[in-house]
N, CA, C and O atoms as CSV, one atom per row, in Angstrom:
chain,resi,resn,atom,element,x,y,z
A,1,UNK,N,N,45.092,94.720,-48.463
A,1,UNK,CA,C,44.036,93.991,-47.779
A,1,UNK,C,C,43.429,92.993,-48.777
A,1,UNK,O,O,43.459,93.264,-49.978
A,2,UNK,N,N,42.670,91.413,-48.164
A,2,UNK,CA,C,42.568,90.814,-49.066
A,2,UNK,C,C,41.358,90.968,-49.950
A,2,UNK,O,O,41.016,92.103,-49.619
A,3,UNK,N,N,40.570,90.618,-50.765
A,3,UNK,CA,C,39.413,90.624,-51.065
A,3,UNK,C,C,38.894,90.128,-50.114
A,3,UNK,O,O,38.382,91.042,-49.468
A,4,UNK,N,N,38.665,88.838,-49.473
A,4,UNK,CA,C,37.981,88.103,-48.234
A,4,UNK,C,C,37.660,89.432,-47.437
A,4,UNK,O,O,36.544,89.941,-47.332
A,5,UNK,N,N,38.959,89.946,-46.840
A,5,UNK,CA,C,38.588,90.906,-46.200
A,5,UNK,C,C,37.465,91.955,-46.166
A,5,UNK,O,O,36.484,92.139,-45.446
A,6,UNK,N,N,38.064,92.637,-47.356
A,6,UNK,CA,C,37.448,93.843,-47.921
A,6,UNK,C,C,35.934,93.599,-48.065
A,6,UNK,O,O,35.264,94.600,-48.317
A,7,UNK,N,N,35.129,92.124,-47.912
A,7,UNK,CA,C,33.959,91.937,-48.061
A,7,UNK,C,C,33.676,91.737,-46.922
A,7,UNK,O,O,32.837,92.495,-46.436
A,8,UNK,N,N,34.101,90.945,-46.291
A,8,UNK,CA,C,33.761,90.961,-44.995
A,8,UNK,C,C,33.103,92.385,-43.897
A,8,UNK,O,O,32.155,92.426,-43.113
A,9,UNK,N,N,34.267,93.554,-44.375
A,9,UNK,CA,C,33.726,95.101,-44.074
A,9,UNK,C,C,32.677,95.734,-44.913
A,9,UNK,O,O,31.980,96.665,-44.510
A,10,UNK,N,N,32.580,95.161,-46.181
A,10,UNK,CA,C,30.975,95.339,-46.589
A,10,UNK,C,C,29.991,95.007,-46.017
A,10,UNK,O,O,29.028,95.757,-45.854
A,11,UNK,N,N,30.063,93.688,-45.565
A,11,UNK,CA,C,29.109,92.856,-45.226
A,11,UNK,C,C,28.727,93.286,-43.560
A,11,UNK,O,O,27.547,93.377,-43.220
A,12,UNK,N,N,30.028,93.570,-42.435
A,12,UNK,CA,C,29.627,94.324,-41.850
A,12,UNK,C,C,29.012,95.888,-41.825
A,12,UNK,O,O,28.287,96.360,-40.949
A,13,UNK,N,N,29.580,96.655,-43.212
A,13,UNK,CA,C,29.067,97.782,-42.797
A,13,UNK,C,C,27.631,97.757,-43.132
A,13,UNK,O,O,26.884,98.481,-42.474
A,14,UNK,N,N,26.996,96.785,-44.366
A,14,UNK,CA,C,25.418,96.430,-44.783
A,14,UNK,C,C,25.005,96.240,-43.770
A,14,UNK,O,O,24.136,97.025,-43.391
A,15,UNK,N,N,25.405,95.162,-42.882
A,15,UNK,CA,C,24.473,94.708,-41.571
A,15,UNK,C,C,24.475,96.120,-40.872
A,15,UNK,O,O,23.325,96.519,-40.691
A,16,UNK,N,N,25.221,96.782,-40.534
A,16,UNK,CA,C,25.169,98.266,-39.437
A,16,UNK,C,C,24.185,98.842,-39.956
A,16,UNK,O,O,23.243,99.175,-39.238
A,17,UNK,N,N,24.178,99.133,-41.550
A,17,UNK,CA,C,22.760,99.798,-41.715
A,17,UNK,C,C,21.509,99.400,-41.692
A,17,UNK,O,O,20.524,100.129,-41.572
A,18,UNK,N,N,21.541,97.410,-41.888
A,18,UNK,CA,C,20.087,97.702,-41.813
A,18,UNK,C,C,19.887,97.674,-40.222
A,18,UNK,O,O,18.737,97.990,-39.918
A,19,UNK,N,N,20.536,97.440,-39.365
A,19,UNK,CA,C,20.245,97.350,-37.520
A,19,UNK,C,C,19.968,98.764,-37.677
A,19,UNK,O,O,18.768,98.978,-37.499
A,20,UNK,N,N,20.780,100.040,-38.004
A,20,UNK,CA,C,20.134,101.069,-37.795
A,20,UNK,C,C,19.160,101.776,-38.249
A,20,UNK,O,O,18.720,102.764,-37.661
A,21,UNK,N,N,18.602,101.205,-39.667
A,21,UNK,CA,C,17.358,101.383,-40.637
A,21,UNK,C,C,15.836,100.454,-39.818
A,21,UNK,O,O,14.615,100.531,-39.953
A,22,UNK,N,N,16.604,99.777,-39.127
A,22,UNK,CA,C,15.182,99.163,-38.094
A,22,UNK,C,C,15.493,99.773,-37.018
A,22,UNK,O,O,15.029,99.056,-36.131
A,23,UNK,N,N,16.131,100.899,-36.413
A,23,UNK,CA,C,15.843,101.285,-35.393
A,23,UNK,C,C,14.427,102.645,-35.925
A,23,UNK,O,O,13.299,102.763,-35.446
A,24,UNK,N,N,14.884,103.215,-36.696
A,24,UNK,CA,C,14.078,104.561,-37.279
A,24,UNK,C,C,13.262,104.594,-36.500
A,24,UNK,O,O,13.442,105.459,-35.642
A,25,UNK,N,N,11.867,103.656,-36.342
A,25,UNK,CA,C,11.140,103.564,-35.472
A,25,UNK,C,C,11.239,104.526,-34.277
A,25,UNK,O,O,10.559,105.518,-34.014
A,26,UNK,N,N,12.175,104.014,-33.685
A,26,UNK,CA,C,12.649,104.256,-32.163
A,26,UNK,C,C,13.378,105.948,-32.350
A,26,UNK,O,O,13.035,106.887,-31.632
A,27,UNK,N,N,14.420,106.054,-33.456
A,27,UNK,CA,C,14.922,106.652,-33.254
A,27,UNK,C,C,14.418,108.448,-33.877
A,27,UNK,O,O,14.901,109.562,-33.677
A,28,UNK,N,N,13.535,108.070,-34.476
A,28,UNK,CA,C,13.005,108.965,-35.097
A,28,UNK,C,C,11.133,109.330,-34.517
A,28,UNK,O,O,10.241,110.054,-34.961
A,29,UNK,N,N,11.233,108.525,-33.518
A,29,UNK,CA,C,9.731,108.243,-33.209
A,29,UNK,C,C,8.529,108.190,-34.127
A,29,UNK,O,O,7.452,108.779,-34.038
A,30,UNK,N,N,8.988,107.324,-35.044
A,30,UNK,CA,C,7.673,106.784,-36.093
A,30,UNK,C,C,6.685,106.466,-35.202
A,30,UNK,O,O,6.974,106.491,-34.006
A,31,UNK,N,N,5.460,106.141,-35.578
A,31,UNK,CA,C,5.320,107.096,-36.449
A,31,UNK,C,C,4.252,108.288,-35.884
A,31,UNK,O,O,3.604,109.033,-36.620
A,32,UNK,N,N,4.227,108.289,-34.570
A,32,UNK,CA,C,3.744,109.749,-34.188
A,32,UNK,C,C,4.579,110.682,-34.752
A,32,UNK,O,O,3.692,111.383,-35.240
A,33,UNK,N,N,5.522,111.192,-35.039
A,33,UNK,CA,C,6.385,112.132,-35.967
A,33,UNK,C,C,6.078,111.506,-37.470
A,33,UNK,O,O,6.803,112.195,-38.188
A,34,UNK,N,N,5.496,110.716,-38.189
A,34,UNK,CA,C,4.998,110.821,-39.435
A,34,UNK,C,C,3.282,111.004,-39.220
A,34,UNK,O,O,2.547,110.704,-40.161
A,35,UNK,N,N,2.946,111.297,-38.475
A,35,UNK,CA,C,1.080,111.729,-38.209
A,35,UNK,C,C,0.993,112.820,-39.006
A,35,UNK,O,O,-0.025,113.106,-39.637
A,36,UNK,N,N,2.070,113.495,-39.017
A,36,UNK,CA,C,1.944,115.344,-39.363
A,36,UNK,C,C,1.583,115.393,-40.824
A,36,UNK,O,O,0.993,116.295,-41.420
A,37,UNK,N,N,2.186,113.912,-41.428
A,37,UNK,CA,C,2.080,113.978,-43.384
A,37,UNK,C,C,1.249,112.848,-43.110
A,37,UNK,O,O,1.020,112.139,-42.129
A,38,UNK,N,N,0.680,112.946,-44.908
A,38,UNK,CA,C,-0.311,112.120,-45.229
A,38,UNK,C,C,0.386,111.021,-45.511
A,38,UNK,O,O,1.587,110.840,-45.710
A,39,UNK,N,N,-1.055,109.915,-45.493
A,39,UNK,CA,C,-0.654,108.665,-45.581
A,39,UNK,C,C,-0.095,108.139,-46.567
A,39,UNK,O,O,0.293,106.974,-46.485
A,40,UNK,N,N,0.031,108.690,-47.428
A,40,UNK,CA,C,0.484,108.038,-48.696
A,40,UNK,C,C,2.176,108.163,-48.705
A,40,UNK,O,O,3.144,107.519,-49.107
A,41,UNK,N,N,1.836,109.596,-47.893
A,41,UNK,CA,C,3.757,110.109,-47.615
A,41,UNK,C,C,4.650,109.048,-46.516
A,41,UNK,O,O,5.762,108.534,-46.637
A,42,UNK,N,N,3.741,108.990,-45.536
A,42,UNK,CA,C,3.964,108.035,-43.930
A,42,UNK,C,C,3.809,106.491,-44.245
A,42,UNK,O,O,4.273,105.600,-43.534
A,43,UNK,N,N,2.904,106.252,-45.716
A,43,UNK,CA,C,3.198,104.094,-45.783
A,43,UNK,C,C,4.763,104.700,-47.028
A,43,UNK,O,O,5.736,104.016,-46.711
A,44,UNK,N,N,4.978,105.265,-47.696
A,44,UNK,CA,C,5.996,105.446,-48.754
A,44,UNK,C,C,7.510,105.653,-47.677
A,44,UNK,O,O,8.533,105.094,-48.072
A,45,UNK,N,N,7.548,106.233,-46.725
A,45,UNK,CA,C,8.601,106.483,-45.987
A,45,UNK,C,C,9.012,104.910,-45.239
A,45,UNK,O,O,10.061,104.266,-45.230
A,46,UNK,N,N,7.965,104.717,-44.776
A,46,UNK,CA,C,7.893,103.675,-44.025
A,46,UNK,C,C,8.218,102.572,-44.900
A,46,UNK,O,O,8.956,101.857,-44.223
A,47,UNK,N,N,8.057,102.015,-46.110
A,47,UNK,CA,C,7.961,101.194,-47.014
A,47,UNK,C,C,9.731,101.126,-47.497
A,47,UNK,O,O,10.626,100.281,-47.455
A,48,UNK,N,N,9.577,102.553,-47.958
A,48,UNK,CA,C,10.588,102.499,-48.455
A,48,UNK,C,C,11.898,102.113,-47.573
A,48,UNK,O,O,12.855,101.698,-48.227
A,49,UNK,N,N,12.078,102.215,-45.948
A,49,UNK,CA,C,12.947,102.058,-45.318
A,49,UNK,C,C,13.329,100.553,-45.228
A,49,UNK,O,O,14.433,100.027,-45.087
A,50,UNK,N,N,11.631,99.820,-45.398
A,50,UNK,CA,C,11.866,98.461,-45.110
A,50,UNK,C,C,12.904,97.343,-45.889
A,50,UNK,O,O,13.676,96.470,-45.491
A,51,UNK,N,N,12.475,97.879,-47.252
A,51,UNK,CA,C,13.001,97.794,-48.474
A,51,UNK,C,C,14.617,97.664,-48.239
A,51,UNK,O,O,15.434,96.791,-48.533
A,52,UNK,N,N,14.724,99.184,-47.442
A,52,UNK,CA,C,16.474,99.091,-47.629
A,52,UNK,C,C,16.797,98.571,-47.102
A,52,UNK,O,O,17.825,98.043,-47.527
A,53,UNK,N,N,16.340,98.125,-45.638
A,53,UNK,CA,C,16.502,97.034,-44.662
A,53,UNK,C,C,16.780,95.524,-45.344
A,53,UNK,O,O,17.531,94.658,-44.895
A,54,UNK,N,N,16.153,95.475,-46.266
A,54,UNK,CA,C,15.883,93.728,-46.843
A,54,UNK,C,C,17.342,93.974,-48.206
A,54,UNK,O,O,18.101,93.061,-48.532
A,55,UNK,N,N,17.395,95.375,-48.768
A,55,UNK,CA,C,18.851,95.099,-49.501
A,55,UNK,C,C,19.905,94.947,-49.228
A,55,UNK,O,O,20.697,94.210,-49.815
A,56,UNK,N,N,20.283,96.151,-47.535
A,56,UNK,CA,C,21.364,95.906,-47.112
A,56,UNK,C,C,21.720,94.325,-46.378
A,56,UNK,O,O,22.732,93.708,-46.714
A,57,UNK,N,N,20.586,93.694,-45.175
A,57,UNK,CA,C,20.697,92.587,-45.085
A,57,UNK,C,C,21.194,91.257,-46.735
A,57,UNK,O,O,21.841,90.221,-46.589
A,58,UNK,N,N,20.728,91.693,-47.860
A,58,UNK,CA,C,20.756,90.783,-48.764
A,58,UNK,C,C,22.159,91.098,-49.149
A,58,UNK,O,O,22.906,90.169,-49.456
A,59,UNK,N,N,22.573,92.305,-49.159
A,59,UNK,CA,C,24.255,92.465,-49.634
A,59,UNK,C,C,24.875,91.989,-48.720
A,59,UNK,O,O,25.762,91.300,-49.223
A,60,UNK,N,N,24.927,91.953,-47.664
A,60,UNK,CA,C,25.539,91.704,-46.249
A,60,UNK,C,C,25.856,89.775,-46.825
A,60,UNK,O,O,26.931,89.273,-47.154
A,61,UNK,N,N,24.732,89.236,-46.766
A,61,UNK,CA,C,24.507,87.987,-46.985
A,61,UNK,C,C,25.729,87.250,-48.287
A,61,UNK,O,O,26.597,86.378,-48.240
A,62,UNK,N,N,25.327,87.933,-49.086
A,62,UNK,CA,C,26.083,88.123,-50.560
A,62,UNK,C,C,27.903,88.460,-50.205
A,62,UNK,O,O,28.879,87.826,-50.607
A,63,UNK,N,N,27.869,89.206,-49.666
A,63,UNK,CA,C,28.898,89.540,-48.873
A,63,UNK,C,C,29.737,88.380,-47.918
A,63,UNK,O,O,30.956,88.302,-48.066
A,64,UNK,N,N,29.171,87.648,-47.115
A,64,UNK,CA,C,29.308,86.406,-46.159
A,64,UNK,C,C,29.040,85.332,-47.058
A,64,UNK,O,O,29.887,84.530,-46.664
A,65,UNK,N,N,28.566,84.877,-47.806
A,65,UNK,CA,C,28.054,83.427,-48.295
A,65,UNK,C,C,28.718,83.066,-49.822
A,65,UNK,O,O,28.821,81.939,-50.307
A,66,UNK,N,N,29.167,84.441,-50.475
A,66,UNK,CA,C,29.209,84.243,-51.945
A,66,UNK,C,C,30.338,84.828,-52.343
A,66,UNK,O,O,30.323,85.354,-53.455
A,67,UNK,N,N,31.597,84.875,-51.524
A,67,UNK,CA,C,32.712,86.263,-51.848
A,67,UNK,C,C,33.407,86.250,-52.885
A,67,UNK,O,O,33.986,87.175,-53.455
A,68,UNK,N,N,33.298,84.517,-53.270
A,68,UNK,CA,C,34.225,84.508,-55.040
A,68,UNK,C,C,33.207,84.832,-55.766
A,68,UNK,O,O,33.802,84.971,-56.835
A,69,UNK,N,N,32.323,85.018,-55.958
A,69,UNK,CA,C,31.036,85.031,-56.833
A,69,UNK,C,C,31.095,86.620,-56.871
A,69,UNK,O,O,31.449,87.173,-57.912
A,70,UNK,N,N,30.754,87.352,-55.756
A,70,UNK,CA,C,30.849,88.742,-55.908
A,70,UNK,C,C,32.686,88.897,-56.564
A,70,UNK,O,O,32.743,89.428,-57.673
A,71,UNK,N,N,33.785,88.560,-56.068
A,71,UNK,CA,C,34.990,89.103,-56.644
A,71,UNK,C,C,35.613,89.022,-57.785
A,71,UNK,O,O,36.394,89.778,-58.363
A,72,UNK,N,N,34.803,87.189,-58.232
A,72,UNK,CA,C,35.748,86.443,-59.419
A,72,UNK,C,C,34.828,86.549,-60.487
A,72,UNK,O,O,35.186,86.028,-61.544
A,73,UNK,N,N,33.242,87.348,-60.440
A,73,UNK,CA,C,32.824,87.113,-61.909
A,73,UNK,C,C,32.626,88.729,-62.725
A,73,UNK,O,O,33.497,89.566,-62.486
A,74,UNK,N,N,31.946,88.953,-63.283
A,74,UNK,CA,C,31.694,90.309,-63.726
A,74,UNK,C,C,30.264,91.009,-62.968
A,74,UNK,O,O,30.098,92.214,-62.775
A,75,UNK,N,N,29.319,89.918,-62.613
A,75,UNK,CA,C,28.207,90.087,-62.767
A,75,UNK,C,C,28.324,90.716,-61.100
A,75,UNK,O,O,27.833,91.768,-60.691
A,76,UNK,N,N,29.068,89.790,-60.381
A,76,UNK,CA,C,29.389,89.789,-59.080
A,76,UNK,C,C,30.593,91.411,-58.839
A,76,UNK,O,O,30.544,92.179,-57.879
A,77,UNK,N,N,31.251,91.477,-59.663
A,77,UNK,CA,C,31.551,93.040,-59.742
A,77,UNK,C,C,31.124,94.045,-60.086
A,77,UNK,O,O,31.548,95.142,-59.723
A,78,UNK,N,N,29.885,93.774,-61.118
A,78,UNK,CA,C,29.178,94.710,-61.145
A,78,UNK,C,C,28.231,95.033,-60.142
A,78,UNK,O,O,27.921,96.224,-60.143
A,79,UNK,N,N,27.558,94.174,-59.098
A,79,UNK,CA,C,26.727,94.339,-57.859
A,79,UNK,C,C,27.742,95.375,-57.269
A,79,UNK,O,O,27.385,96.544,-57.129
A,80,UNK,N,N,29.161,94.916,-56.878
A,80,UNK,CA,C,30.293,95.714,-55.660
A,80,UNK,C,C,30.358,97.040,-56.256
A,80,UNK,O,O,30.356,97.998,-55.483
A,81,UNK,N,N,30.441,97.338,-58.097
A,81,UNK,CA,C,30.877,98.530,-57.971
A,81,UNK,C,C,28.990,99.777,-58.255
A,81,UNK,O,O,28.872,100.994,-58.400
A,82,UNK,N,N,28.086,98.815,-58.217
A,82,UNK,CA,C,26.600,99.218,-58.035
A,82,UNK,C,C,26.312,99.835,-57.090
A,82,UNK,O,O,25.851,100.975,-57.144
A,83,UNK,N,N,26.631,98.905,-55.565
A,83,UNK,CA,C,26.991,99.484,-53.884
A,83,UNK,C,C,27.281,100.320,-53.846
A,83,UNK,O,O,26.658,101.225,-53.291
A,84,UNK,N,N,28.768,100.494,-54.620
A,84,UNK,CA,C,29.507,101.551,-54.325
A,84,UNK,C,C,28.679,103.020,-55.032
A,84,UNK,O,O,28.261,103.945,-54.335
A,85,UNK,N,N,28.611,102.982,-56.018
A,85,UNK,CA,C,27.646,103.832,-56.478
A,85,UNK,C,C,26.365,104.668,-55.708
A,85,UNK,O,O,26.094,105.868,-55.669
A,86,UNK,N,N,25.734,103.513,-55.138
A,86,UNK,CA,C,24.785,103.378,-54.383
A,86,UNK,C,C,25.221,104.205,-53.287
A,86,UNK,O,O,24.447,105.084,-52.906
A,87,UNK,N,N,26.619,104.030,-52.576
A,87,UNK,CA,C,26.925,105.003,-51.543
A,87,UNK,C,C,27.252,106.283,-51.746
A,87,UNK,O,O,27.214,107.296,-51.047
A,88,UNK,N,N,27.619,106.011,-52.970
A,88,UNK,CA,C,28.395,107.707,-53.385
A,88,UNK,C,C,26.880,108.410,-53.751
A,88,UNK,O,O,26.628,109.514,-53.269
A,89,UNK,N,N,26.070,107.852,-54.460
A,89,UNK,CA,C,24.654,108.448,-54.649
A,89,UNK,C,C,24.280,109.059,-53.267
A,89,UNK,O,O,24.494,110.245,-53.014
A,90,UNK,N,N,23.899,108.477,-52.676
A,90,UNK,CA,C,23.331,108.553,-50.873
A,90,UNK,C,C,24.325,109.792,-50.290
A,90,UNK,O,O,23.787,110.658,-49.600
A,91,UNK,N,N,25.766,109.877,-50.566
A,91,UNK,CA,C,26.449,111.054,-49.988
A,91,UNK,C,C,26.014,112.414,-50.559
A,91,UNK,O,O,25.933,113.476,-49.943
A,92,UNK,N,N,25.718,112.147,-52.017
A,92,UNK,CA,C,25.670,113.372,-52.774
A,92,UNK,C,C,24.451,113.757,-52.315
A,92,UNK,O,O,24.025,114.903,-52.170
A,93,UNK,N,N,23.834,112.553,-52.061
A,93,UNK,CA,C,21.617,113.384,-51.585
A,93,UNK,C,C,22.162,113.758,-50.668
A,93,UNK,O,O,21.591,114.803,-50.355
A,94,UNK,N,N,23.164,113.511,-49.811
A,94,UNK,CA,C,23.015,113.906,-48.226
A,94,UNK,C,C,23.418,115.756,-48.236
A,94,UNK,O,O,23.254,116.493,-47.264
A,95,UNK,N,N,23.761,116.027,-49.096
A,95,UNK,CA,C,24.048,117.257,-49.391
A,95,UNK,C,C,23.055,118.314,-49.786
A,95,UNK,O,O,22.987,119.526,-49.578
A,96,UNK,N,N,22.057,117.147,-50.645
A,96,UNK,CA,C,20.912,118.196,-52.082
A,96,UNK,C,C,19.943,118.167,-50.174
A,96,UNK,O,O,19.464,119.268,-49.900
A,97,UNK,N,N,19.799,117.454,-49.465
A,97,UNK,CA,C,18.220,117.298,-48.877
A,97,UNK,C,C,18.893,117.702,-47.345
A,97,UNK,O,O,18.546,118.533,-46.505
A,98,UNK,N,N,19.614,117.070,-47.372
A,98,UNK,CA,C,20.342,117.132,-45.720
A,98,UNK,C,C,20.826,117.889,-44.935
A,98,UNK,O,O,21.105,117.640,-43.762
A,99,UNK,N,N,20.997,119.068,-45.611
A,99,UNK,CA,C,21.910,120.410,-44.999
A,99,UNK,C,C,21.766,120.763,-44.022
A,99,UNK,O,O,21.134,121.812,-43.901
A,100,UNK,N,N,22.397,119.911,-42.521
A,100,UNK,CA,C,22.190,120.182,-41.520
A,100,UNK,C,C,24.200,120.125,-40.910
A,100,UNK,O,O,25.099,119.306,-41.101
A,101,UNK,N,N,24.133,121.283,-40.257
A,101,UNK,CA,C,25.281,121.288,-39.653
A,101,UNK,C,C,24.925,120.555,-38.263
A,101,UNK,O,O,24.233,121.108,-37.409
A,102,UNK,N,N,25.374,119.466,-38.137
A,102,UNK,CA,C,25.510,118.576,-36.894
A,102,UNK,C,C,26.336,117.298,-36.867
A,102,UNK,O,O,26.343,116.570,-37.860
A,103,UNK,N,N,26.963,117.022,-35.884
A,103,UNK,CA,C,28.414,115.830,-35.808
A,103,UNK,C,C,27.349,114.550,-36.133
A,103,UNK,O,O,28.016,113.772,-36.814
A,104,UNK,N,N,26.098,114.032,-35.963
A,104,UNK,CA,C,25.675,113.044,-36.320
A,104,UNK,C,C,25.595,112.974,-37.867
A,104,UNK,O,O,26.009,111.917,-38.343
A,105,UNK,N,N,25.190,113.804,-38.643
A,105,UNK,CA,C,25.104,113.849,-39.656
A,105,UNK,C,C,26.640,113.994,-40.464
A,105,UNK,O,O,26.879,113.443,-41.539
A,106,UNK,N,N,27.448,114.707,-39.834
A,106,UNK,CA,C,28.752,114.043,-40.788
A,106,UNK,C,C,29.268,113.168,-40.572
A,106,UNK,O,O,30.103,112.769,-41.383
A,107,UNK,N,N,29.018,112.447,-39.372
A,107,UNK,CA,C,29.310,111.224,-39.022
A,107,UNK,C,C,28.786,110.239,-40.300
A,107,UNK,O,O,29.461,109.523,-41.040
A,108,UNK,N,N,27.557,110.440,-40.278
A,108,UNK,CA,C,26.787,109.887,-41.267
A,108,UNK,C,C,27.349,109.815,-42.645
A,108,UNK,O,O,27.298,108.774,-43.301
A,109,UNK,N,N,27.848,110.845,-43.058
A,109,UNK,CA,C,28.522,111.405,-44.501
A,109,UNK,C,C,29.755,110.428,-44.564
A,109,UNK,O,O,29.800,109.717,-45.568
A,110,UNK,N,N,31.040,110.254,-43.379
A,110,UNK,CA,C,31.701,109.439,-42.871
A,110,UNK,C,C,31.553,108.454,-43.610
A,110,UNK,O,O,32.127,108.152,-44.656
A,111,UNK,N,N,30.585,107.840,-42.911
A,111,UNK,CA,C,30.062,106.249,-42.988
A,111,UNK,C,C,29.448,106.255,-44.658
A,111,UNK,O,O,29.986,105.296,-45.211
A,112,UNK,N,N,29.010,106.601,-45.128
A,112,UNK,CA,C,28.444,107.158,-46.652
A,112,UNK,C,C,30.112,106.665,-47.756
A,112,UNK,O,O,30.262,105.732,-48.545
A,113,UNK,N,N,30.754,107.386,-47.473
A,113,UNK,CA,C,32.059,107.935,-48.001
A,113,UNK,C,C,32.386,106.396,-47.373
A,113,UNK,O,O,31.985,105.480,-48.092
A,114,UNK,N,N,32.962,106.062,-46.312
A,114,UNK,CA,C,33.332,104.401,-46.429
A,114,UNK,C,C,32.673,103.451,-47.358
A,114,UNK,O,O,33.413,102.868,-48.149
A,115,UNK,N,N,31.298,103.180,-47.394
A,115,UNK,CA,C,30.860,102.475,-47.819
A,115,UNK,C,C,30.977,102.391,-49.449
A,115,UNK,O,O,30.941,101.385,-50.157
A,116,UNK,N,N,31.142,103.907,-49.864
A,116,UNK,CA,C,31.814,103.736,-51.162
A,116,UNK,C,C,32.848,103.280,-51.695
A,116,UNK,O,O,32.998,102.753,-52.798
A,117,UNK,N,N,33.864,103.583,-50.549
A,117,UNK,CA,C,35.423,103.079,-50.883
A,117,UNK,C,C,35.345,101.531,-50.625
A,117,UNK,O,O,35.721,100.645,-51.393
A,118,UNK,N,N,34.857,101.413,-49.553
A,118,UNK,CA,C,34.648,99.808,-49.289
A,118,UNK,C,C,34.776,98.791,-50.498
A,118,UNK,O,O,35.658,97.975,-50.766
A,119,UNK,N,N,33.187,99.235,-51.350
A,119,UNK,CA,C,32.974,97.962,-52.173
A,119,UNK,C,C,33.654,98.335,-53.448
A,119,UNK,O,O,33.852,97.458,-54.289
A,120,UNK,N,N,34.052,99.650,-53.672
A,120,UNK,CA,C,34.520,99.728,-54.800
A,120,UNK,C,C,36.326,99.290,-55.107
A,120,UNK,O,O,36.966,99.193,-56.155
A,121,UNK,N,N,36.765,99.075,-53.439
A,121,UNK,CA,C,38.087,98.736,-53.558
A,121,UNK,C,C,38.006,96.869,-54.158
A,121,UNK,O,O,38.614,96.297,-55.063
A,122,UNK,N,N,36.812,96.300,-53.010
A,122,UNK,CA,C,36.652,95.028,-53.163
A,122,UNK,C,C,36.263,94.633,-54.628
A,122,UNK,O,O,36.120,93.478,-55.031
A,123,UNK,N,N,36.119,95.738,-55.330
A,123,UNK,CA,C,35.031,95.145,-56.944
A,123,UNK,C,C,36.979,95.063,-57.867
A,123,UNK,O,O,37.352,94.308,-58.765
A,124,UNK,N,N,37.855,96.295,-57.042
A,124,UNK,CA,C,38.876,96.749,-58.131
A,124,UNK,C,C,39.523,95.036,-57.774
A,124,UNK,O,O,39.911,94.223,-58.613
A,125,UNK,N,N,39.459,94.827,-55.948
A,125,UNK,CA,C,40.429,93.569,-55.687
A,125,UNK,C,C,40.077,92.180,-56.674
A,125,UNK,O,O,40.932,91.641,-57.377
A,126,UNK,N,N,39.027,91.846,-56.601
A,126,UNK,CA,C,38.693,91.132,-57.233
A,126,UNK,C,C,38.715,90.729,-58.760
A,126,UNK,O,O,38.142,89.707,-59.138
């Protein structure tokens, strides 16, 4: 597969998360289901989601606008194999915090585990 490619499925799988990191809201019923913790816990949750929202959109971007830049320099391979990191990190929490037996959640693990292979194939293509 080409590099072009292989970013291109970054860049889509970044955009999937942040569309589903702005659903939380909805899908988690924020924040009457964060009433129960304090505020400092309920703006930090909340904050922090936004955040990931604005990185994955920015990799996504990076991903679509800049693909020799991410493939052909170092600096730009070090972001792809950072991601990747970044996903394999996120699988391993999903284990320490997450321990829920349910098909959404390994679904989730799934998608975790792609996103690692993803950018780290695109950091090797490049």
């Amino acid at each position: 597969m080409s590099t072009q490619a292989l970013l291109l499925l970054c860049a889509i799988h970044s955009l999937g998360f942040a569309l589903f990191h702005l659903a939380f809201w909805t899908l988690f019923k924020w924040p009457r289901t964060l009433a129960t913790t304090t505020l400092p816990n309920r703006a930090i949750v909340q904050i922090a989601n936004v955040q990931l929202v604005w990185v994955f959109l920015l990799v996504a971007v990076l991903c679509l606008l800049h693909p020799q830049a991410l493939a052909g320099t170092p600096l730009g391979r070090a972001l792809l194999f950072g991601m990747s990191g970044f996903w394999m990190l996120r699988l391993a929490t999903q284990f320490v915090w997450l321990r829920v037996n349910h098909p959404m959640v390994h679904a989730l693990s799934l998608a975790f585990a792609l996103g690692a292979v993803l950018f780290a194939l695109a950091a090797f293509a490049g």
